[in-house]
N, CA, C and O atoms as a GROMACS GRO file, in nm:
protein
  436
    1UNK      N    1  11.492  12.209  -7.716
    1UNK     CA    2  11.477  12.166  -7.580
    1UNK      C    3  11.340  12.204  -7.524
    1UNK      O    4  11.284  12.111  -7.467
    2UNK      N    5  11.252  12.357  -7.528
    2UNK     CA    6  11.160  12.364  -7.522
    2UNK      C    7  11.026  12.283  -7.548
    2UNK      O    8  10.938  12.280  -7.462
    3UNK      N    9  11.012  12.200  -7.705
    3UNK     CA   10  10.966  12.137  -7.745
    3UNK      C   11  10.959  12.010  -7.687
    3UNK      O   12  10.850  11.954  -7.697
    4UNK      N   13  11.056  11.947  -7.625
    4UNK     CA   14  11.085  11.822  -7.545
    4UNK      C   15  10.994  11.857  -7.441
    4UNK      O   16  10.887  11.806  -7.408
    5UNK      N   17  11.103  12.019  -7.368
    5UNK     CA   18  10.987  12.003  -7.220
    5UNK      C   19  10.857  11.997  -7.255
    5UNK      O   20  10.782  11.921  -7.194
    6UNK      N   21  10.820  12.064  -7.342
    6UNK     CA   22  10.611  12.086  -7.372
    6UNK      C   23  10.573  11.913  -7.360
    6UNK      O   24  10.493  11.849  -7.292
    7UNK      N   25  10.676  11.876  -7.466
    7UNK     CA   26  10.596  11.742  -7.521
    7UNK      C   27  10.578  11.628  -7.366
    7UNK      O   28  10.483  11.559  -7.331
    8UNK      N   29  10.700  11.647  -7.310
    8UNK     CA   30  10.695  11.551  -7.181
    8UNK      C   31  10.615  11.560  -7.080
    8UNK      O   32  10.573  11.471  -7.006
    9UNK      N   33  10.582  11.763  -7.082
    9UNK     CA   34  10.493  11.776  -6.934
    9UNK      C   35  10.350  11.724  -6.986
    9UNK      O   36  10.258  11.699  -6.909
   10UNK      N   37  10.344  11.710  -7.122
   10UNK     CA   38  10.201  11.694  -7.152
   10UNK      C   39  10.162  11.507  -7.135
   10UNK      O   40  10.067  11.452  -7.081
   11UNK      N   41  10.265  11.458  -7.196
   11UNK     CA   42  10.276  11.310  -7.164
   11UNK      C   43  10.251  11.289  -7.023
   11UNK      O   44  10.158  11.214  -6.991
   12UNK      N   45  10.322  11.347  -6.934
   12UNK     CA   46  10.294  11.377  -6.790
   12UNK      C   47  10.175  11.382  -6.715
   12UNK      O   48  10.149  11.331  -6.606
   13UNK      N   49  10.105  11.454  -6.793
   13UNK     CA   50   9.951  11.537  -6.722
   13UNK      C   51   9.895  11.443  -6.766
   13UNK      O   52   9.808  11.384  -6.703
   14UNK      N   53   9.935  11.408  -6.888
   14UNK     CA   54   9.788  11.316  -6.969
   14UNK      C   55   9.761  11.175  -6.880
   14UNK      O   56   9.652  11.118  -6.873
   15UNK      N   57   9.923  11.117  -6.794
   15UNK     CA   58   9.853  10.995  -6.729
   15UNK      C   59   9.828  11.007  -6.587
   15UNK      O   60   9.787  10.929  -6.501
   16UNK      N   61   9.880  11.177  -6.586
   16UNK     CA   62   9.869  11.210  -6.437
   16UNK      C   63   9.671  11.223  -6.410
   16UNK      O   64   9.604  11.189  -6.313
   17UNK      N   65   9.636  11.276  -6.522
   17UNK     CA   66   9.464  11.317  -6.544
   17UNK      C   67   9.415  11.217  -6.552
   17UNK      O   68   9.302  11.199  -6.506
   18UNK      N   69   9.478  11.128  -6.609
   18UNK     CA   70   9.360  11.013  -6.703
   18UNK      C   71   9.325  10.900  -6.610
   18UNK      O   72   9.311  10.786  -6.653
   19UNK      N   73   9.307  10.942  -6.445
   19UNK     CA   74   9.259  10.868  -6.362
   19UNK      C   75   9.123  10.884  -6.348
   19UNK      O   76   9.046  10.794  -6.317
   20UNK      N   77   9.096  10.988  -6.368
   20UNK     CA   78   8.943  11.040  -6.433
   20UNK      C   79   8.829  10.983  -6.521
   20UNK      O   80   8.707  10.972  -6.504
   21UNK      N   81   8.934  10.941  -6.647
   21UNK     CA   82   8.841  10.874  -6.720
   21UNK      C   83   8.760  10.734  -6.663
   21UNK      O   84   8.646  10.697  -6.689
   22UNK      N   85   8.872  10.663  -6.566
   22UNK     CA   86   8.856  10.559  -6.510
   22UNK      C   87   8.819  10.516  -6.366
   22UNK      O   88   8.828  10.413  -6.298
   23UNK      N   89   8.758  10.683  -6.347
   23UNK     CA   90   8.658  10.618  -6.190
   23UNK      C   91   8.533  10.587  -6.232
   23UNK      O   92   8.484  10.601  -6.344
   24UNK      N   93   8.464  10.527  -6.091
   24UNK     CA   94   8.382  10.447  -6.109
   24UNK      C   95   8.294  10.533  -6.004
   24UNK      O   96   8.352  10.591  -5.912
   25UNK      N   97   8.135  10.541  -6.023
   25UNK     CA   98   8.067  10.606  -5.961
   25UNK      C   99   8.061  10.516  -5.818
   25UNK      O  100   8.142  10.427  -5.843
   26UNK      N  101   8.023  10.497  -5.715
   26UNK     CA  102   8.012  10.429  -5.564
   26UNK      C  103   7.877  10.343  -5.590
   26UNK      O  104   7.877  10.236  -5.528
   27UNK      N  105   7.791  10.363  -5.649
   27UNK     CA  106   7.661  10.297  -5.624
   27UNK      C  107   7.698  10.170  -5.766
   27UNK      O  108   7.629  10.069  -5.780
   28UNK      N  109   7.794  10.197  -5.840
   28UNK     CA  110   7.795  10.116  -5.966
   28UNK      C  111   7.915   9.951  -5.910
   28UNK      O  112   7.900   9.830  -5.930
   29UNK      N  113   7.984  10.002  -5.866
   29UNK     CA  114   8.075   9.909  -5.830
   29UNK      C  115   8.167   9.863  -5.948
   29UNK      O  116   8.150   9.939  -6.043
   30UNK      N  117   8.274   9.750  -5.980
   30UNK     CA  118   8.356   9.732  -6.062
   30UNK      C  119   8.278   9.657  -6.203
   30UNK      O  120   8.195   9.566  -6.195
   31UNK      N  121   8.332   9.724  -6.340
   31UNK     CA  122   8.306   9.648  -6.414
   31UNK      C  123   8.355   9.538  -6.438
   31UNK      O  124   8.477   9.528  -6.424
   32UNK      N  125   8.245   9.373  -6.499
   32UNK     CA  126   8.310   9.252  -6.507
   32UNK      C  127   8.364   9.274  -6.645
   32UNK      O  128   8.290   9.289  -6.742
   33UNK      N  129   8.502   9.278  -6.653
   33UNK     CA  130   8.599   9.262  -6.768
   33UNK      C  131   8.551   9.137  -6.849
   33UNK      O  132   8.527   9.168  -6.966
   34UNK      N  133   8.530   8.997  -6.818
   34UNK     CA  134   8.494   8.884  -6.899
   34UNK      C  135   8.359   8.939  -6.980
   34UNK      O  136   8.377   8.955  -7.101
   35UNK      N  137   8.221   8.969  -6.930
   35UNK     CA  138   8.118   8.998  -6.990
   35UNK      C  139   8.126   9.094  -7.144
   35UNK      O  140   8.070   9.084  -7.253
   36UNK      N  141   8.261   9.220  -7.064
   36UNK     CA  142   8.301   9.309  -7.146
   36UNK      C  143   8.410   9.300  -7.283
   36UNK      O  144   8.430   9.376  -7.378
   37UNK      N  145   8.464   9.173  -7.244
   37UNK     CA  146   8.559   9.120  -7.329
   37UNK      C  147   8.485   9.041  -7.447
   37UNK      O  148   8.520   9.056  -7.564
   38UNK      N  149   8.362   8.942  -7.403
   38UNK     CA  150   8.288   8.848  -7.479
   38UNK      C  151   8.224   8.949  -7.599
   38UNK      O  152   8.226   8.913  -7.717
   39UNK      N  153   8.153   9.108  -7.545
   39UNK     CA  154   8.079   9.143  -7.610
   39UNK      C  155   8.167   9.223  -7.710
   39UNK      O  156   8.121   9.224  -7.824
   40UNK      N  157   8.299   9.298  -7.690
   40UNK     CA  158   8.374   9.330  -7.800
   40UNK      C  159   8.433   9.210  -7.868
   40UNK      O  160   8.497   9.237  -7.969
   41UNK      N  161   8.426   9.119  -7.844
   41UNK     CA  162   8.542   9.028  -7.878
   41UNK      C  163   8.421   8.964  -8.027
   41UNK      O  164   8.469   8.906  -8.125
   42UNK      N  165   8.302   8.985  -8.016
   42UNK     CA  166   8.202   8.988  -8.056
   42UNK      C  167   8.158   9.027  -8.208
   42UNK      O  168   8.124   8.970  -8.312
   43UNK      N  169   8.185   9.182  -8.149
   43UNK     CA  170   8.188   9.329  -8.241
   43UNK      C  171   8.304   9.329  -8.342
   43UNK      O  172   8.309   9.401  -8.442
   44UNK      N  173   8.417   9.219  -8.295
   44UNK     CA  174   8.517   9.274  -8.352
   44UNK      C  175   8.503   9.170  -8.490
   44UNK      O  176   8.506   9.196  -8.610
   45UNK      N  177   8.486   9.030  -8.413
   45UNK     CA  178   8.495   8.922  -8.545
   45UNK      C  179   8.375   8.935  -8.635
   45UNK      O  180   8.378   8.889  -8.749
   46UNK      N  181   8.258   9.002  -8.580
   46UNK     CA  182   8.132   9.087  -8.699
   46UNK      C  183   8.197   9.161  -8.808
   46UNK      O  184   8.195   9.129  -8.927
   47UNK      N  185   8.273   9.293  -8.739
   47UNK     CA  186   8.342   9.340  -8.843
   47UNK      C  187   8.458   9.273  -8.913
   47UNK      O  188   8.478   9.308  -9.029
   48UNK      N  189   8.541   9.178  -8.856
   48UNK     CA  190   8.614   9.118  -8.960
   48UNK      C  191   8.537   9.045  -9.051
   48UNK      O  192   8.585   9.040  -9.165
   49UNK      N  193   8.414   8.978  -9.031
   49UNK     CA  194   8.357   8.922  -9.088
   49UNK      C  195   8.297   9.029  -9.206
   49UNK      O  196   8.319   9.016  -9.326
   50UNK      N  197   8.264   9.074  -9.180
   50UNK     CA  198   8.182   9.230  -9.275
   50UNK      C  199   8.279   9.259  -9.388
   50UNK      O  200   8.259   9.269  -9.509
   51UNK      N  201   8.373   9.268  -9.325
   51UNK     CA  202   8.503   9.325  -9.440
   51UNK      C  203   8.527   9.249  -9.521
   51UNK      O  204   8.501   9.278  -9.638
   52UNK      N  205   8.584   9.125  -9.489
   52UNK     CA  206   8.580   8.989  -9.533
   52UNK      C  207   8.478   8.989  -9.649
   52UNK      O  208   8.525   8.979  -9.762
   53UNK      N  209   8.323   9.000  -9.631
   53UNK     CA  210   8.233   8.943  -9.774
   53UNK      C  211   8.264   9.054  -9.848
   53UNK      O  212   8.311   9.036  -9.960
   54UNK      N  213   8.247   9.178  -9.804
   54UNK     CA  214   8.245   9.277  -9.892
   54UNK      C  215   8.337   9.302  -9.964
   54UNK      O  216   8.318   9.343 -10.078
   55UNK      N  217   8.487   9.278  -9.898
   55UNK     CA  218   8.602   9.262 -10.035
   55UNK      C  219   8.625   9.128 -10.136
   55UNK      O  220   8.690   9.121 -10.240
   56UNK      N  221   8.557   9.037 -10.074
   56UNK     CA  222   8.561   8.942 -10.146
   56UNK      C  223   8.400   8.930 -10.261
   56UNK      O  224   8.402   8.863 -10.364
   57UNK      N  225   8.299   8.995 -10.221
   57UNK     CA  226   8.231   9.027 -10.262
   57UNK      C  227   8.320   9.177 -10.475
   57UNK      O  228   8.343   9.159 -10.594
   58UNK      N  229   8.326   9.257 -10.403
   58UNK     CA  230   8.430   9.332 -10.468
   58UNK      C  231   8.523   9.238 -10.602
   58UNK      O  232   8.521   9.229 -10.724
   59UNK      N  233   8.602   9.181 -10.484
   59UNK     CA  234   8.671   9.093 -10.625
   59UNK      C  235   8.628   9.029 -10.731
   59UNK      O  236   8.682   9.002 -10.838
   60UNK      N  237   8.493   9.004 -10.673
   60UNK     CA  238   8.505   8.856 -10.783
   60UNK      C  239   8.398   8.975 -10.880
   60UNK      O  240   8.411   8.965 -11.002
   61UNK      N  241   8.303   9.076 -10.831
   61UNK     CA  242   8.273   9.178 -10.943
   61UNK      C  243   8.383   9.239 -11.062
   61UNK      O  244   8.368   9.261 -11.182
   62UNK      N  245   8.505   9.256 -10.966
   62UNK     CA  246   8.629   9.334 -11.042
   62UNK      C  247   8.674   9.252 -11.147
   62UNK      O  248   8.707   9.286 -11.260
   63UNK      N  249   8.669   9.115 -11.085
   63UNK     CA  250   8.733   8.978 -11.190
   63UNK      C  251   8.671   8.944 -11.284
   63UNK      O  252   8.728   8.890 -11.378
   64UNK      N  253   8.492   8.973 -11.287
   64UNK     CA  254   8.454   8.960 -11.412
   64UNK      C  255   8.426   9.072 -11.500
   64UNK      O  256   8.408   9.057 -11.621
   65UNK      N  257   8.422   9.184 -11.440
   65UNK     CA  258   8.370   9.271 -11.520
   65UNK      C  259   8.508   9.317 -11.623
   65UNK      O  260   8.524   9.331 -11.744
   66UNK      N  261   8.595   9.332 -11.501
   66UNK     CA  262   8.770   9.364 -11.591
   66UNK      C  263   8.849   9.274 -11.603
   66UNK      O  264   8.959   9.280 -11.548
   67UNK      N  265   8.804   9.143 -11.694
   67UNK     CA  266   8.850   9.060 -11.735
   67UNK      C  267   8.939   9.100 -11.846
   67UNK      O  268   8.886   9.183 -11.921
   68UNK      N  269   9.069   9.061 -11.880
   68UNK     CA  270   9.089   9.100 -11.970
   68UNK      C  271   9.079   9.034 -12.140
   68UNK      O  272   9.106   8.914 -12.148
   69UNK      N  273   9.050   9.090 -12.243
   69UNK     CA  274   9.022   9.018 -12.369
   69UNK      C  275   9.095   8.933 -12.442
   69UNK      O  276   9.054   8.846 -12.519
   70UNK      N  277   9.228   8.968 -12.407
   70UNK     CA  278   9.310   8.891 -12.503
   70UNK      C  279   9.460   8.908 -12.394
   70UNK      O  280   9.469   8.989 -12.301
   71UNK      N  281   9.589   8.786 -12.446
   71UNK     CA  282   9.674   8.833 -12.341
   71UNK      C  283   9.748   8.927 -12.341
   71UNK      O  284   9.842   8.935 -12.262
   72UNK      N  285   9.722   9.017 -12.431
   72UNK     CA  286   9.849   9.142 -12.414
   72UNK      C  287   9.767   9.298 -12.377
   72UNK      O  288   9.805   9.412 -12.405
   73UNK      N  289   9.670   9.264 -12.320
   73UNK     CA  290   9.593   9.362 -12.311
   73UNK      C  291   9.626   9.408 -12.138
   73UNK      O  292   9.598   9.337 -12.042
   74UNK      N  293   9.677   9.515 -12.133
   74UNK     CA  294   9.739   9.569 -12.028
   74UNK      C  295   9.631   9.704 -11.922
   74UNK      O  296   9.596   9.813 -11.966
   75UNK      N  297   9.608   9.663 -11.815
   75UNK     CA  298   9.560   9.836 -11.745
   75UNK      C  299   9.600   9.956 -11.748
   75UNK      O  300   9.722   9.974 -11.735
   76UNK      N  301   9.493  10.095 -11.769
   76UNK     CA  302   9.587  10.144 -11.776
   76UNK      C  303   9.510  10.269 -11.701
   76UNK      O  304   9.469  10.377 -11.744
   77UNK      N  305   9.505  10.193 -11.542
   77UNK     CA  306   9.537  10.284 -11.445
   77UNK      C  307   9.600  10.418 -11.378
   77UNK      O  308   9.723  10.410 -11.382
   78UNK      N  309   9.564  10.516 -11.328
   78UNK     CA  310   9.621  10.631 -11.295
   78UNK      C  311   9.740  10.537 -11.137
   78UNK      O  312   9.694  10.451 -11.062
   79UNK      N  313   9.834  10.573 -11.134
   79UNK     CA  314   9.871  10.547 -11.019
   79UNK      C  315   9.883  10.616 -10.878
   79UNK      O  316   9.952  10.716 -10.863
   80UNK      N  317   9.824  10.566 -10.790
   80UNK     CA  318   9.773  10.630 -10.629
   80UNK      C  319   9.908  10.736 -10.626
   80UNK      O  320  10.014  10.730 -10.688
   81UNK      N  321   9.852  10.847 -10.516
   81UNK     CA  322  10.025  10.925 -10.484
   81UNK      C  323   9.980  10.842 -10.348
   81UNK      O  324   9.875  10.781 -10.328
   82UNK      N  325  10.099  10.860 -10.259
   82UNK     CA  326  10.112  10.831 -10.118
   82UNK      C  327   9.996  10.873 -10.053
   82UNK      O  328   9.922  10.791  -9.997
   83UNK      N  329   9.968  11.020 -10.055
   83UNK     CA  330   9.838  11.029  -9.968
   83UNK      C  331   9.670  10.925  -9.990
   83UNK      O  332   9.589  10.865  -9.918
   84UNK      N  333   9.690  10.958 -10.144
   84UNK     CA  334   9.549  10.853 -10.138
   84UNK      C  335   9.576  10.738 -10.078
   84UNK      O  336   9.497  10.700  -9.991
   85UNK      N  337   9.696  10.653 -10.112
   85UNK     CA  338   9.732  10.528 -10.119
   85UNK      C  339   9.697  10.476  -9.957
   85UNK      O  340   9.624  10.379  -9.937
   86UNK      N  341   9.766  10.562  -9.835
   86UNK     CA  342   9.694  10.598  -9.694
   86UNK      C  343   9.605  10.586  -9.658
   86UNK      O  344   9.570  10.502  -9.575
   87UNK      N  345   9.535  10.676  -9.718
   87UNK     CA  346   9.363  10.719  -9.692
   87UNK      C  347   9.267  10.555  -9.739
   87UNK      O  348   9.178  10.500  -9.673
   88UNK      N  349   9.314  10.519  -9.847
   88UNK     CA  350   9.258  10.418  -9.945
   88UNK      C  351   9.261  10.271  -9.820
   88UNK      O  352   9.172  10.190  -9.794
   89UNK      N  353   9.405  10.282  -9.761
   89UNK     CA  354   9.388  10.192  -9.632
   89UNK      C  355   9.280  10.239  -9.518
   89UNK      O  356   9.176  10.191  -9.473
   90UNK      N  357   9.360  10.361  -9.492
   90UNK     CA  358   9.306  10.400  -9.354
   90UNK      C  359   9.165  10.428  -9.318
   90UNK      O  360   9.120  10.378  -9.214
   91UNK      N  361   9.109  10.484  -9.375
   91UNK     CA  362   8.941  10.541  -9.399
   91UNK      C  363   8.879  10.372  -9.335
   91UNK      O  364   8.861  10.326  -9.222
   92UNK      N  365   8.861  10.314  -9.484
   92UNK     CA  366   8.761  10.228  -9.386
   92UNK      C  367   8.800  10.173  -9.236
   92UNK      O  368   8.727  10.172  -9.137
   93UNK      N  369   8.922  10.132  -9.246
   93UNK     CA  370   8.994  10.056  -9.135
   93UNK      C  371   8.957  10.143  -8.966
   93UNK      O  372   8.945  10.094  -8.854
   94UNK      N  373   8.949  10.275  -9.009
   94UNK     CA  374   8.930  10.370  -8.877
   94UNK      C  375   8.758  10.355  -8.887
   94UNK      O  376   8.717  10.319  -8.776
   95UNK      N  377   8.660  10.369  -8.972
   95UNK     CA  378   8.548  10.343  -8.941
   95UNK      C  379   8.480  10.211  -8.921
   95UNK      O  380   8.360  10.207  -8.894
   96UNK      N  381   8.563  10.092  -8.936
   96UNK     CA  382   8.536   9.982  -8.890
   96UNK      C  383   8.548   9.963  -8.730
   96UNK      O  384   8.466   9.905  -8.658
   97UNK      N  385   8.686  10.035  -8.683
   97UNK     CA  386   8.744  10.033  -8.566
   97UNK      C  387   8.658  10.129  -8.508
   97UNK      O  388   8.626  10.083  -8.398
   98UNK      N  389   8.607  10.237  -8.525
   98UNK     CA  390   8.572  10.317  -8.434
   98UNK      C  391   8.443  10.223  -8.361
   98UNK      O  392   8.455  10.239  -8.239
   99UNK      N  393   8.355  10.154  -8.382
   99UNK     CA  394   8.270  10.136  -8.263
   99UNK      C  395   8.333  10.005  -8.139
   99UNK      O  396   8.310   9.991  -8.019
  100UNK      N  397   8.421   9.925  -8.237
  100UNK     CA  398   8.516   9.840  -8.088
  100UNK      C  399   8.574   9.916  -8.029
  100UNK      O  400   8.584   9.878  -7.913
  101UNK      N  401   8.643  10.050  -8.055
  101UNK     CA  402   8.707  10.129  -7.961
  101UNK      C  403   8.586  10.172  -7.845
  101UNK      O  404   8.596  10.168  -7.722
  102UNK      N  405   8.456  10.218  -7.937
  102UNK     CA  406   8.379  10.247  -7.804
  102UNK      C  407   8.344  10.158  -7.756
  102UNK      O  408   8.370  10.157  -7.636
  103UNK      N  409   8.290  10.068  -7.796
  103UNK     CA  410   8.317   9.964  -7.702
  103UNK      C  411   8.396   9.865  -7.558
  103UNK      O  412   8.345   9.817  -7.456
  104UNK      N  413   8.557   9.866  -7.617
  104UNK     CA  414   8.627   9.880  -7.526
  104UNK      C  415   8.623  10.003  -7.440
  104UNK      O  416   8.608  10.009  -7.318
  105UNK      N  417   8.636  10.084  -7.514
  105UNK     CA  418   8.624  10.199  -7.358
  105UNK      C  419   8.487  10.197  -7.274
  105UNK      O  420   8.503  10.244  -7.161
  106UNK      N  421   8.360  10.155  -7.301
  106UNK     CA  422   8.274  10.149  -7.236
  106UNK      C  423   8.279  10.005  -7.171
  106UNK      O  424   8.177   9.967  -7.113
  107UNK      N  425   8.394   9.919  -7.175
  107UNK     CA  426   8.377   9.793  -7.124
  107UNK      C  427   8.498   9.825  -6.986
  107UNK      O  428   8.507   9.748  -6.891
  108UNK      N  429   8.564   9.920  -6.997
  108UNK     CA  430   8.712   9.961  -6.927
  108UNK      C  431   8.706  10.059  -6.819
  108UNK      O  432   8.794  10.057  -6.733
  109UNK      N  433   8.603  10.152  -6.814
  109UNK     CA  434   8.574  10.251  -6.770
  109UNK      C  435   8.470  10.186  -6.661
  109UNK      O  436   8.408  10.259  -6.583
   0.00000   0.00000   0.00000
């Protein structure tokens, strides 16, 4: 029950605070959301695009180089545990994402 209360008062504070992140100085006035939307919206299909050549780029290296010789010729791969298998997603996917996130937050704020 302790653990609940911690976890809730903190959920609590966090949207009770987080009016903070989202003032606006007086001399700046409101940001235009459309301008801010165009320029992530921007950032984002760059990086899909980016990802896009480079794994497809990837494949078609993988497809010729580890072609296989004959048909019974089998891989013989170590297999991922769960954590790499994660990481192997997650890694790039969070450093692709991290500059649209700043982005959006500098378009929101």
């Amino acid at each position: 029950m302790k653990k609940l209360t911690l976890a809730m008062s903190g959920l609590v504070s966090t949207v009770l605070l987080s009016g903070q992140a989202f003032a606006q100085a007086a001399n700046e006035g409101l940001a235009i959301p459309n301008e801010s939307w165009e320029h992530l919206w921007y950032e984002v299909i760059l990086d899909i695009t980016i990802i896009g050549v480079i794994m497809a780029v990837a494949a078609v290296i993988m497809l010729i180089k580890y072609k296989a010789t004959s048909p019974d010729q089998v891989g013989t791969a170590k297999e991922l545990t769960s954590v790499q298998s994660i990481a192997y997603a997650l890694i790039p996917a969070a450093l692709f994402m991290a500059d649209d996130f700043y982005l959006a937050a500098n378009g929101w704020t």
